[in-house]
N, C-alpha and C positions, 0 to 999 in steps of 0.2 A: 610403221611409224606410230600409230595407233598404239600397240602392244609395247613400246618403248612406253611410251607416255603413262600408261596404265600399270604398267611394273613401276615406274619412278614412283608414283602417287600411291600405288601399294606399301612403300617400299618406305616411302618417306611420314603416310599417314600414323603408324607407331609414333615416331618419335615428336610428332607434334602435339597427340593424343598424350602420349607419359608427359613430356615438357607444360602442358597444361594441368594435369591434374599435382604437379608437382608445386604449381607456381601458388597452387591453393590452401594457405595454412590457417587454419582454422586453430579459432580457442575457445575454451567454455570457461565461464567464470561463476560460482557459489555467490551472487550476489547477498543472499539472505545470511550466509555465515561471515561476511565482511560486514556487515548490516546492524548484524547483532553483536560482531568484534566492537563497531566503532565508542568511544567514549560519549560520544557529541548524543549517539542514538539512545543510551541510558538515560542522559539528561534528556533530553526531548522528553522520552516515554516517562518520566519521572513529574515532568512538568504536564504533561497529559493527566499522568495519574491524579495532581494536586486538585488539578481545574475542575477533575470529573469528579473528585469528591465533595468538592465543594458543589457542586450541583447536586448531587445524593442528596446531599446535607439538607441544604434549600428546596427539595423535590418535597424530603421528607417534613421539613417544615408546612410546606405547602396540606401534606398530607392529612399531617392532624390536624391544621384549621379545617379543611372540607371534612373531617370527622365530625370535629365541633358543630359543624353546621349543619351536618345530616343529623347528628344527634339532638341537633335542636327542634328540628323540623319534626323529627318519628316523637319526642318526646311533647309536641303540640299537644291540648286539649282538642279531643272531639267537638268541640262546641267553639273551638275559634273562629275568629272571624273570616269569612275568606279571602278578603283584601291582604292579610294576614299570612294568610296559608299560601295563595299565589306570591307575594313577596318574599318569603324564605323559599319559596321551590325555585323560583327566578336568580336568587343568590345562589342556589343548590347549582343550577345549569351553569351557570357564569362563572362562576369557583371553576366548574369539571375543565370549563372552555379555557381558562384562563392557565390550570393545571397543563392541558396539553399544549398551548401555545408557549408555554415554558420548557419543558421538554421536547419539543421541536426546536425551537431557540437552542437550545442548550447542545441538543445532538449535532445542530448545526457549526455552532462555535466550536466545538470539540474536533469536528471533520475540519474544518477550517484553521483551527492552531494546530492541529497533526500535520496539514501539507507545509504549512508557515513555518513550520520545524524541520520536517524532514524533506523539506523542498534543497536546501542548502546541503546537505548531506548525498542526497541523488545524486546533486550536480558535481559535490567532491566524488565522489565512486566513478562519475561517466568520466570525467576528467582524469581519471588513476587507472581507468580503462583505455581510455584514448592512447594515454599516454605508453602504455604496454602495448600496446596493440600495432603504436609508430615506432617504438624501437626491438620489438619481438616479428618486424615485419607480416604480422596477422594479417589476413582477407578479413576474414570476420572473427568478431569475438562475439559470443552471444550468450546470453543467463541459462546455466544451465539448472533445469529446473526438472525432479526425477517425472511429478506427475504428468507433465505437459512434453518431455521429450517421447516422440513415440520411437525414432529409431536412431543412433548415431554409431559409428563404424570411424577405425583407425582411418588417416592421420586426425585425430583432435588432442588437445593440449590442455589441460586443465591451468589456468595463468591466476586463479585464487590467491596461492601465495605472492604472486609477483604484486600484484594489486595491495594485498594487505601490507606488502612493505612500502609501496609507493605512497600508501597513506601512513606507515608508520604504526601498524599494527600486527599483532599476532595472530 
C-alpha cells in the first residue's frame, strides 16, 4: 500500500512541478529607455536645466562680489587700522558662509523640483506597467537593468514596447 502511494506521488510530483513553473510569466521592462522616450521627461529636464542655470548665474554673481572683497582686504595698507582689518576679514568669512548656504539651497531646490517633476511621470510608467502586466497575465514585471541584473534565463519577456504604446510612445 505504501509502494502504491509512493509511485502516485512520484508519478504525480512532475506534473505539479511543470504546472508551477509554467503558471510563472515573468517580464522585463527598459524603464530608462521609456524614460527618456517620454515628452513630459524632456520638459521636466529642460525646466531643470533653466533653474540650474539660473543658480550658475547667481552663484557666479555671488562669486565676484567675494573677489571684490578679498581684493579689498589683500589690497589693505599695512598700517590699517585693526578694527578695520578684523571687519573686512569678518565680511571675508561671512560672504564664504553665505556663498555655501546658497549652494546648498540651490542643490537642494534642484533635487526637490526634479522629484516634483518626475514624480508624475513614475507614477504614469508604474501605471502603463501595471496595466500590461494585468492583461499580459505577468507574475512579475521588473526593470530590467544590464548592470544590476546578475542572472536571468528563459521564460522572460521584454514588455518595453508594450509599455511605450500604453503610454503612446515609440
Amino acid at each position: 500500500m505504501l509502494k502504491k502511494i509512493l509511485l502516485a506521488v512520484a508519478l504525480a510530483l512532475p506534473m505539479f512541478c511543470a504546472s508551477a513553473q509554467t503558471a510563472a510569466k515573468i517580464g522585463l521592462v527598459d524603464t530608462q529607455s521609456v524614460i527618456q522616450a517620454m515628452p513630459e521627461t524632456t520638459e521636466a529636464q529642460k525646466k531643470v536645466a533653466d533653474a540650474s542655470k539660473k543658480y550658475e548665474d547667481e552663484y557666479a554673481r555671488l562669486g565676484e562680489e567675494m573677489k571684490r572683497l578679498y581684493d579689498d582686504y589683500q589690497n589693505m595698507k599695512p598700517d590699517e587700522l585693526q578694527a578695520i582689518k578684523d571687519r573686512k576679514a569678518r565680511e571675508l568669512t561671512d560672504y564664504q558662509q553665505k556663498m555655501q548656504t546658497f549652494e546648498q539651497t540651490a542643490q537642494q531646490d534642484l533635487q526637490k523640483m526634479q522629484m516634483e517633476l518626475m514624480g508624475p511621470i513614475f507614477t504614469k510608467i508604474k501605471s502603463a506597467v501595471e496595466s500590461v502586466g494585468k492583461e499580459g497575465g505577468f507574475s512579475l514585471i521588473q526593470d530590467y537593468n544590464p548592470q544590476m541584473t546578475l542572472y536571468f534565463a528563459a521564460p522572460t519577456v521584454d514588455v518595453t514596447g508594450q509599455v511605450k504604446a500604453k503610454l503612446g510612445i515609440k
